[in-house]
C-alpha positions in Angstrom: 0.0 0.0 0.0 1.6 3.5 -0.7 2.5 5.5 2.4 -0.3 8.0 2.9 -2.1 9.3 5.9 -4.8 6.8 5.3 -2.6 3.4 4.6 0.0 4.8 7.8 -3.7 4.8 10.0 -4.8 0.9 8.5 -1.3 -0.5 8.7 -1.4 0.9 12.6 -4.9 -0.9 13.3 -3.8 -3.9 11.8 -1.2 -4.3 14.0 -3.0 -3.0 16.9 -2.7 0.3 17.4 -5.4 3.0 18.1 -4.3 5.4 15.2 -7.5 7.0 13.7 -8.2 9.8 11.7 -10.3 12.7 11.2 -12.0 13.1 7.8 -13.3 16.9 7.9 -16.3 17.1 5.8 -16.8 21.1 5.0 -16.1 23.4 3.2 -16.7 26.5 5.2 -13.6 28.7 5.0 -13.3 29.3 8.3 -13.4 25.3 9.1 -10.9 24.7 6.5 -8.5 27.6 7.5 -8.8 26.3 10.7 -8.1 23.0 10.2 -5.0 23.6 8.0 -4.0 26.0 11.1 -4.3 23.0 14.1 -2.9 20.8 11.7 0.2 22.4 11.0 0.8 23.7 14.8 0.1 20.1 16.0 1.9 18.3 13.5 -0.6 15.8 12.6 -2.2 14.5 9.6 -5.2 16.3 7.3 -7.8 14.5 5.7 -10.1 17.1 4.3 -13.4 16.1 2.3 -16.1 17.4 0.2 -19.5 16.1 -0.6 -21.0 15.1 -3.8 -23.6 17.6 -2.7 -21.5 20.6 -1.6 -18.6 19.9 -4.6 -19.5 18.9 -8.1 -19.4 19.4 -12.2 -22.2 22.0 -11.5 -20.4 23.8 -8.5 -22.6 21.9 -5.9 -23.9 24.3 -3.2 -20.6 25.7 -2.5 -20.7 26.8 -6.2 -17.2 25.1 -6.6 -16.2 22.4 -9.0 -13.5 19.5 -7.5 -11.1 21.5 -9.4 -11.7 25.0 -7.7 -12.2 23.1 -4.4 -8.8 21.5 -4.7 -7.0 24.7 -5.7 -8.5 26.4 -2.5 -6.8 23.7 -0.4 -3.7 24.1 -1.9 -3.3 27.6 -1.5 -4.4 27.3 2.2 -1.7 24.5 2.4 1.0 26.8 0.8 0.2 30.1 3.2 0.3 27.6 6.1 3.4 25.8 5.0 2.0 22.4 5.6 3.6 19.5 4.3 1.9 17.6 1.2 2.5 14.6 2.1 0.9 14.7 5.0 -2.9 16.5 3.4 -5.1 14.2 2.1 -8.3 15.0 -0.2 -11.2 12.8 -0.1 -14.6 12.8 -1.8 -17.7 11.7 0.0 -21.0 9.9 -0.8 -19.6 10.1 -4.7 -22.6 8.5 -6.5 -26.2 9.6 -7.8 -27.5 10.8 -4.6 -27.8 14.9 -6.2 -29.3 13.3 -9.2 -31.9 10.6 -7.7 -34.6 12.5 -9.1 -33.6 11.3 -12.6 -33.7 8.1 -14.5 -30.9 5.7 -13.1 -28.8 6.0 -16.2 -29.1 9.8 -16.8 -28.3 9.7 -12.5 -25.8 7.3 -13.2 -24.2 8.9 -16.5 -23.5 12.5 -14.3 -22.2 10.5 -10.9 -19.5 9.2 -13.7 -18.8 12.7 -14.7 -18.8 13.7 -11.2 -16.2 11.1 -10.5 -13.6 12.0 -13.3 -13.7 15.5 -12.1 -12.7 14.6 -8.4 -9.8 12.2 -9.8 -8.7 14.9 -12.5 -8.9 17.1 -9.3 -6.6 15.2 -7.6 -8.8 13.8 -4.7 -6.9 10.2 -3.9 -9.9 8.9 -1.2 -13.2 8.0 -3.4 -16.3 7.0 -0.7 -18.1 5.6 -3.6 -21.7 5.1 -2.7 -24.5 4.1 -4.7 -27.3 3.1 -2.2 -30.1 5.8 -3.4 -32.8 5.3 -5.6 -32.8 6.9 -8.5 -36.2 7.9 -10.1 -37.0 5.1 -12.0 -35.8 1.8 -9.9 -38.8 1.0 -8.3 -40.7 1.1 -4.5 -38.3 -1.8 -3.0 -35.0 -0.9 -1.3 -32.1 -1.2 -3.8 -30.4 -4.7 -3.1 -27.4 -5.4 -2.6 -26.2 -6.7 -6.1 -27.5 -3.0 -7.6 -25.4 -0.9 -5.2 -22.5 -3.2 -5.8 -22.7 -2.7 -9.6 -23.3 0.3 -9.5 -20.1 1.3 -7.1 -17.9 -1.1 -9.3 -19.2 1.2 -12.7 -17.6 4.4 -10.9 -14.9 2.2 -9.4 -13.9 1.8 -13.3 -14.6 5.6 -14.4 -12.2 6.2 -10.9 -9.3 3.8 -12.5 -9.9 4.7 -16.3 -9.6 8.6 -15.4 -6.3 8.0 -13.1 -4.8 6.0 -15.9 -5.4 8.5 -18.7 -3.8 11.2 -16.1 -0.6 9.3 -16.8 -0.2 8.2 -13.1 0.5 11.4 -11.4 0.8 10.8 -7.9 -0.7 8.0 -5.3 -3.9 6.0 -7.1 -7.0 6.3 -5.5 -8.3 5.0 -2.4 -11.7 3.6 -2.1 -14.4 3.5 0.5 -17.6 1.8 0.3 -20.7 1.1 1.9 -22.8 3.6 3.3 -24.9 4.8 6.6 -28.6 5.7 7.5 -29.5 7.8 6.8 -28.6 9.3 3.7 -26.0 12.4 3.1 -27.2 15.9 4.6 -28.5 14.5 7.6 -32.3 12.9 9.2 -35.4 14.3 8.0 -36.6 14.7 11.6 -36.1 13.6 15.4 -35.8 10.1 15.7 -37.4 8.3 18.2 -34.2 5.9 19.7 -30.9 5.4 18.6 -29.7 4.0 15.3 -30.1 0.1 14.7 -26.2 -0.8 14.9 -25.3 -2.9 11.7 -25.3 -6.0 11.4 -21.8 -8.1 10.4 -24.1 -10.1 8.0 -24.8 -6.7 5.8 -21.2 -5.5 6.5 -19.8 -9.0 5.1 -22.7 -9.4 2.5 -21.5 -5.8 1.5 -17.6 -6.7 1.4 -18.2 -9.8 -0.8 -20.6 -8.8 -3.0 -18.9 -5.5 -4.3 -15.6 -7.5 -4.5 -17.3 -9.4 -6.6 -18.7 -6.8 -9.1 -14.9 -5.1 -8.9 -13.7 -8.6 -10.1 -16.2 -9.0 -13.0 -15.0 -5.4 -14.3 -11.2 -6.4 -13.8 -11.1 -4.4 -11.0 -8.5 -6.4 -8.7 -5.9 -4.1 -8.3 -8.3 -1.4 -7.2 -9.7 -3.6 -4.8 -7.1 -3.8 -3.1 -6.7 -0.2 -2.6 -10.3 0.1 -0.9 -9.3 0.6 2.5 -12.7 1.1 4.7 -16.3 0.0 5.0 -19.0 2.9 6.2 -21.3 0.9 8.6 -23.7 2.8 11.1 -22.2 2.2 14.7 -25.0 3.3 16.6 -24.0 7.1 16.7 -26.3 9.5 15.1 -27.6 13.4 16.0 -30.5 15.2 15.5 -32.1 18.4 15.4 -32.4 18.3 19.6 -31.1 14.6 20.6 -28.1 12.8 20.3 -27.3 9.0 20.8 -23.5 8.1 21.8 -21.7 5.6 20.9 -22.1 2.3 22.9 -19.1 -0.3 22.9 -21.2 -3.3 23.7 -23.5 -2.7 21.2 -20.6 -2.0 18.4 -18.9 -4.8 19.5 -19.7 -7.7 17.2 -18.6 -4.8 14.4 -15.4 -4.5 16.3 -14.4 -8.1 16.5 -15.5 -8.9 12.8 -13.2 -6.0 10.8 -10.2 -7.1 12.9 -10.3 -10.2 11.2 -10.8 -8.4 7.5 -7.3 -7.7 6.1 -6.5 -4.6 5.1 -10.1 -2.9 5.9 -11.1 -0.6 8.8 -14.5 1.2 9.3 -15.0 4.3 8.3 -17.8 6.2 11.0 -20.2 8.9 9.8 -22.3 11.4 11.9 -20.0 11.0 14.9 -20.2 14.9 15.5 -20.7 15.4 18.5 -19.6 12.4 20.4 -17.7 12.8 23.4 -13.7 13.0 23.4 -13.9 9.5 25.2 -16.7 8.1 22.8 -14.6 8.6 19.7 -11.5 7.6 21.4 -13.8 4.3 22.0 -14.5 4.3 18.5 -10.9 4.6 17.0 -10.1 2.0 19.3 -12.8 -0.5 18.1 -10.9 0.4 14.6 -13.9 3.0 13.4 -10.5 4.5 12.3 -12.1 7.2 9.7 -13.8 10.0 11.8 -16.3 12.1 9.5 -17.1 15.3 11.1 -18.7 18.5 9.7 -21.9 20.0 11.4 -20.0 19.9 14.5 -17.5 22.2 13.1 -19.9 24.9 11.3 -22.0 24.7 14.7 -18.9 25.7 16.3 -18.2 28.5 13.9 -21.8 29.4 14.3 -21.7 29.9 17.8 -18.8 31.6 17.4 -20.5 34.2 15.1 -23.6 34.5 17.0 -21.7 35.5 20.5 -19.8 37.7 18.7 -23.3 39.8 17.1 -24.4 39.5 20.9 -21.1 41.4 21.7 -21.4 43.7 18.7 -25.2 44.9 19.3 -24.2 45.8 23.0 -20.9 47.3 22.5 -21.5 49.3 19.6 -25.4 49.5 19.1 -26.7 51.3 15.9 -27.6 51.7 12.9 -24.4 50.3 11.5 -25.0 46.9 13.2 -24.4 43.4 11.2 -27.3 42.3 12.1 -26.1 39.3 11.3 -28.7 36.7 12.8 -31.8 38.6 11.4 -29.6 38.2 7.5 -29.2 34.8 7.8 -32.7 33.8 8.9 -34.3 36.0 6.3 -31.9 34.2 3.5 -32.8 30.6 4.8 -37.1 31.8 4.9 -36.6 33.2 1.1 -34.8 29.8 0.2 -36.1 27.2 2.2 -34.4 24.0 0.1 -32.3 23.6 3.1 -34.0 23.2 6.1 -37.7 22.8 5.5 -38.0 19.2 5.6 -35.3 18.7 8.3 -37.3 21.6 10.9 -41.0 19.7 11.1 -43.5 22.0 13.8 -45.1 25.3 14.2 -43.4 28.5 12.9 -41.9 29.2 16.2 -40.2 26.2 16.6 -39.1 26.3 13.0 -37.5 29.7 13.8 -35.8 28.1 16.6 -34.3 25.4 15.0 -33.5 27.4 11.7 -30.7 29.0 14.5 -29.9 26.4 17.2 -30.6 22.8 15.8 -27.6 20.3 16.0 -28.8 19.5 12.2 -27.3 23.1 11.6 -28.7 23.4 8.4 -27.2 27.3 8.2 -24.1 25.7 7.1 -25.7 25.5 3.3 -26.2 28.8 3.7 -22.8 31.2 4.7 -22.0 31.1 1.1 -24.9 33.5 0.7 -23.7 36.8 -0.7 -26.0 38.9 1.5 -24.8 36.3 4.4 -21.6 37.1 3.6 -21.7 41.3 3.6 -23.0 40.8 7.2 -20.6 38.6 8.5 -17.6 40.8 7.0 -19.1 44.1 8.0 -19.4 42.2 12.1 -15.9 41.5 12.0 -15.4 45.0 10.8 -17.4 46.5 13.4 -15.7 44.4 15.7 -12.0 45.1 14.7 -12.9 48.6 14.8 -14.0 48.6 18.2 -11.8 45.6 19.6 -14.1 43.7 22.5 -14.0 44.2 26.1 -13.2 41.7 28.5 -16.4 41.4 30.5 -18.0 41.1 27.3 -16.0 38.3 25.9 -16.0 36.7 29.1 -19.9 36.7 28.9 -20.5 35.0 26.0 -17.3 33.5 25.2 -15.5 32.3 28.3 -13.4 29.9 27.1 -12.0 32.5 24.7 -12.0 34.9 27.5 -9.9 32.5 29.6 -7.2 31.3 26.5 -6.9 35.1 26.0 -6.0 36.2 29.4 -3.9 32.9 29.6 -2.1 34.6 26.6 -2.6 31.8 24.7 -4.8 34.0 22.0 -5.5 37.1 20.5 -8.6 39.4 21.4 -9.3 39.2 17.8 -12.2 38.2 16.2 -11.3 36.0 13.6 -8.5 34.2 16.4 -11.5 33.7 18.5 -13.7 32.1 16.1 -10.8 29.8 15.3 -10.5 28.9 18.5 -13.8 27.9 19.3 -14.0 25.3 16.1 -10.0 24.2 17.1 -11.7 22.8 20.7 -14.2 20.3 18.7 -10.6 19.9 16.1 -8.8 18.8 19.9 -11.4 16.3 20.6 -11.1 14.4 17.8 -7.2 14.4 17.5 -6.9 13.4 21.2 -9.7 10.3 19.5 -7.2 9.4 16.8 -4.0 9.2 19.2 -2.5 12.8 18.5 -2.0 15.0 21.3 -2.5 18.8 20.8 -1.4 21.7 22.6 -4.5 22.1 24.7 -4.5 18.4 25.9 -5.1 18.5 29.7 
């Protein structure tokens, strides 16, 4: 296997060790400058991803193309000085999932497109998934065979694409298999936790897409597929969340530490305690995908500093940030409506505060944007007082009279996304500099 972040993480779990790693599904700038940031001052590892949804052909939410997305990341890694060897670019939930609207084959023709782009890109870690009904395949869940032939098709595209690029760098990296529920989070509350996979779907899953990569001459890219994304019992939603439970995850556990060269790879784990996704990492759920934690963060973040702004400086001038961003997600509702059920009032509330954090589709806003530059405008203008940042953001409050950051406001948004960023390296066996 070539040396990588990823194959140095499955070589350590095959031995034995507790080496994880955290695959950081956004692409909020702030997130992503962040990351690159605790990366680089902790010395660790980056594997940053984007989905099918937020990155594609058609620019995807984000309005970016894999191409644009990967430039971005590159300059960020060149005005952080961080090594390349040690970033890794992944694409997530590649597959038909924007498309399932259409016909299969016009759904399956543009996933194919999609995944040329990410490997022309450069992206070197493919979660190829396949598991969504497209318009025209029928009231019965997909079965297995389907998904599996399906995965093995953009498997091919994947190899064909990396071939034609003349071999440029490390081939790709495959994960397969997917979670409930589908990309972009649960429609509504749910009642209990997750059912827990069972090891019969995980091997049923394993054998039968080995077997459609074999029937396309797909060896050699099977064995470059590293992980299998099973649903561990972890899941959020727009109020509740349901932690991870050892005992229950257990028969998962022991069954992919008998599976050469495969690990698990663990969506929706945002947040999960430090100790739960140590657990996790441990029970070789060795791929951590987080995002929602991250923008929630950077939400927060944002939020206590428009509290701060209003009283400090009150006026006219005023971001009024909060009021922006709730009338741009009532004039688009695409977002949110059918993840906020209830009266108006609780919609409102949820639009701001739910876990689901659907604003995160929404920052890229133009109007969003004006008000959150003209906040930290305001803000560097008229730099914050202490009892004010000690009121609504004392953990800042207490790095920055520690000396350990900057009364500034873009330092203190960074901060408060780097503590979720701490919880998941001290998870995947890398200490950071704020480790008790």
């Amino acid at each position: 296997m070539t040396s990588s972040p990823l194959s140095t993480v499955i070589i350590a779990q095959k031995r034995g060790t507790a080496l994880g790693i955290t695959s950081i599904c956004s692409a909020n700038p702030f997130v992503l400058e962040t990351s690159f940031a605790h990366a680089r001052a902790n010395e660790i590892p980056l594997l940053i991803e984007s989905t099918c949804n937020q990155v594609n052909q058609f620019g995807g939410y984000t309005g970016q193309t894999p191409e644009q997305f990967m430039t971005a990341l590159k300059q960020l890694a060149e005005k952080h000085g961080f090594p390349k060897e040690r970033l890794q670019v992944g694409g997530d939930h590649l597959g038909p999932n924007p498309w399932r609207d259409e016909a299969a084959e016009r759904a399956m023709e543009k996933s194919r497109t999609l995944v040329e782009a990410y490997v022309v890109a450069g992206y070197t870690k493919l979660h190829i998934d396949t598991s969504m009904k497209c318009a025209d395949d029928g009231e019965r869940p997909l079965s297995t065979e389907i998904i599996a032939r399906r995965a093995a098709d953009l498997a091919q595209i994947a190899e064909a694409s990396y071939q034609k690029m003349g071999n440029p760098g490390p081939a790709p990296h495959y994960v397969i298999g997917t979670e409930v529920p589908a990309p972009g989070g649960v429609d509504d509350e749910e009642e209990g936790p997750p059912a827990v996979t069972s090891t019969q779907s995980v091997e049923e899953t394993i054998t039968t897409t080995r077997d459609a990569f074999r029937k396309l001459g797909l060896e050699a890219a099977w064995e470059r597929v590293i992980a299998v994304v099973v649903q561990p019992g972890v899941e959020y939603g727009n109020e509740s969340l349901f932690d991870y439970d050892a005992a229950e995850a257990g028969p998962l556990s022991e069954f992919i530490k008998g599976v050469t060269g495969l690990v698990f790879e663990a969506h929706s784990t945002d947040y999960q305690t430090k100790t739960a996704l140590r657990e996790m990492v441990r029970d070789q759920f060795a791929i951590l995908k987080v995002g929602p934690a991250l923008t929630f963060a950077f939400r927060e973040a944002v939020f206590a500093l428009a509290d701060i702004e209003e009283i400090w400086r009150a006026g006219s001038w005023v971001s009024h940030i909060r009021e922006v961003i709730d009338d741009v997600m009532i004039a688009n509702p695409k977002y949110w409506r059918s993840y906020y059920p209830g009266n108006e009032q609780q919609q409102a509330y949820a639009r701001q505060f739910s876990l689901s954090d659907r604003i995160r589709y929404y920052w890229p806003a133009p109007e969003i944007e004006t008000a959150l530059q003209l906040l930290l405008n305001n803000l560097a203008a008229n730099p914050i007082p202490l009892p004010l940042l000690s009121q609504f953001l004392p953990e800042q409050f207490r790095a920055v009279r520690d000396g350990n950051l900057r009364n500034e406001s873009r330092a203190l948004i960074q901060h408060k996304i780097s503590a979720v960023l701490d919880d998941y390296a001290f998870a995947c066996g890398f200490p950071t500099r704020f480790d008790s």
